[in-house]
C-alpha positions as CSV (number, residue, x, y, z in Angstrom):
1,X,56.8,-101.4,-20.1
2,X,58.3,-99.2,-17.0
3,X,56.3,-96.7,-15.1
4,X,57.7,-94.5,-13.0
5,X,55.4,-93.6,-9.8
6,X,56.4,-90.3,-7.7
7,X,55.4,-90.8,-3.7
8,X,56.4,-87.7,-1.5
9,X,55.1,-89.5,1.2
10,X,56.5,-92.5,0.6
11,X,59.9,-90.6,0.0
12,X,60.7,-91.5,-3.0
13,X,60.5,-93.0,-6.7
14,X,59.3,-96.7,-8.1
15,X,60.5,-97.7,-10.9
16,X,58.2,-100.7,-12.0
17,X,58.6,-102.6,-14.4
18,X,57.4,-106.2,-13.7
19,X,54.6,-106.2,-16.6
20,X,53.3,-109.1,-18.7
21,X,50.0,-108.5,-20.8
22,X,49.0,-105.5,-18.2
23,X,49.0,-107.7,-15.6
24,X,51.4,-107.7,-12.4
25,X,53.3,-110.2,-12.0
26,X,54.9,-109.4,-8.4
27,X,52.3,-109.2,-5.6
28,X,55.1,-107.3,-3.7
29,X,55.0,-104.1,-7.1
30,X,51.4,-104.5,-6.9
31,X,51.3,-103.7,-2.9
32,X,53.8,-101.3,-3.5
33,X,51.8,-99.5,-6.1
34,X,48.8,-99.8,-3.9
35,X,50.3,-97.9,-0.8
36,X,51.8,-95.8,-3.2
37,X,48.4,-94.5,-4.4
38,X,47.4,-94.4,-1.0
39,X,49.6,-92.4,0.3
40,X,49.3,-89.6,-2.8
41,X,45.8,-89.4,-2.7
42,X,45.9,-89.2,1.7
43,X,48.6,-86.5,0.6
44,X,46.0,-84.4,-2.0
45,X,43.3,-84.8,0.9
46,X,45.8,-83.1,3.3
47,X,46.8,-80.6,0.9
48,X,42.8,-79.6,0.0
49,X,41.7,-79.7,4.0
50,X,44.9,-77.2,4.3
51,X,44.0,-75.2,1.2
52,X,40.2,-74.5,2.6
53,X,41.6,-74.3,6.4
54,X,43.7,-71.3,5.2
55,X,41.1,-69.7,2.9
56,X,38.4,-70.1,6.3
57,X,41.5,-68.9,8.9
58,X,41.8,-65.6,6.2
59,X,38.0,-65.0,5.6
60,X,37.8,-65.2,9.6
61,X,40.1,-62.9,10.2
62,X,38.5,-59.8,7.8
63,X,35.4,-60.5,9.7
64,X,37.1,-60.0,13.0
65,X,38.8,-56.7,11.5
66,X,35.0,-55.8,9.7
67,X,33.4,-56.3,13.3
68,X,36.6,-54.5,14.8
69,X,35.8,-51.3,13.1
70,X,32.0,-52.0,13.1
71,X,32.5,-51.5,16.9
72,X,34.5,-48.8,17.5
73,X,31.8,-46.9,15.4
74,X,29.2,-48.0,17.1
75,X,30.9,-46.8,20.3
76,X,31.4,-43.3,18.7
77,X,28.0,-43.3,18.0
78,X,26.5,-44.0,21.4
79,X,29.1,-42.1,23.2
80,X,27.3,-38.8,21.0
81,X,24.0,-39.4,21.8
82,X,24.5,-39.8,25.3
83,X,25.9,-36.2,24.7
84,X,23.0,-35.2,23.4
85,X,20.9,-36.2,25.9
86,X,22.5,-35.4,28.4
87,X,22.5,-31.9,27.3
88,X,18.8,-32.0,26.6
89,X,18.2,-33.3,30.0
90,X,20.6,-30.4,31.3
91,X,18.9,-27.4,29.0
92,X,15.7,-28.6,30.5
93,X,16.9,-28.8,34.6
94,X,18.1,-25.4,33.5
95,X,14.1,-24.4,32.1
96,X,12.9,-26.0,34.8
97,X,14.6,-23.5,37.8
98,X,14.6,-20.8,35.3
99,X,10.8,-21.6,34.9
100,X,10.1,-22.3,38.5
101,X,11.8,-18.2,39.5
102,X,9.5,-16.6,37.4
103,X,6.2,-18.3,38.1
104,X,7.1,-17.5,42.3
C-alpha cells in the first residue's frame, strides 16, 4: 500500500510505502509521518489565526471610517448650535440696550 502525504511546510512529498498489516514497519516513516502531520495541522492553525486576523483588521477599519463620518457630523452639528446661540445671546444684548433707551 503507498500513500502519498503533501507537507508545504515540510517542502515537499512522502511517498510511504513501508506497510505490513497496517502497521509501520520503519520508526524513521512513522516519525516522518508524525512531523509531517504536525507541521500541516501548525500550517491550518496559521492559516485560520490569519483568516480571522484579516476579517478583525477589515471590520476595524469600517468602524474607524463609521466613527470617521460619525464625527465630522457631530462637529457640523455643534458648530450650528453654537450659531444659534450665539445669535440668541446677540438678539437679546441687542433687546437689552434697545430696552434699556426706551425705559430712560
Amino acid at each position: 500500500m503507498q500513500i502519498l502525504v503533501l507537507s508545504p511546510t515540510l517542502g515537499g512529498l512522502f511517498l510511504l510505502d513501508h506497510f505490513v498489516k497496517g502497521y509501520l514497519v520503519d520508526p524513521t516513516t512513522s516519525f516522518s509521518i508524525a512531523i509531517s502531520l504536525v507541521a500541516t495541522l501548525f500550517g491550518l492553525l496559521v492559516l485560520v489565526l490569519g483568516w480571522l486576523g484579516n476579517k478583525i483588521y477589515t471590520k476595524l477599519d469600517s468602524l474607524d471610517s463609521s466613527v470617521r463620518l460619525l464625527e465630522s457630523d457631530l462637529r457640523g452639528q455643534i458648530s450650528r448650535l453654537d450659531r444659534r446661540i450665539t445669535r440668541i445671546e446677540a438678539l437679546g444684548d441687542v433687546l437689552r440696550v434697545n430696552g434699556a433707551k426706551g425705559l430712560g
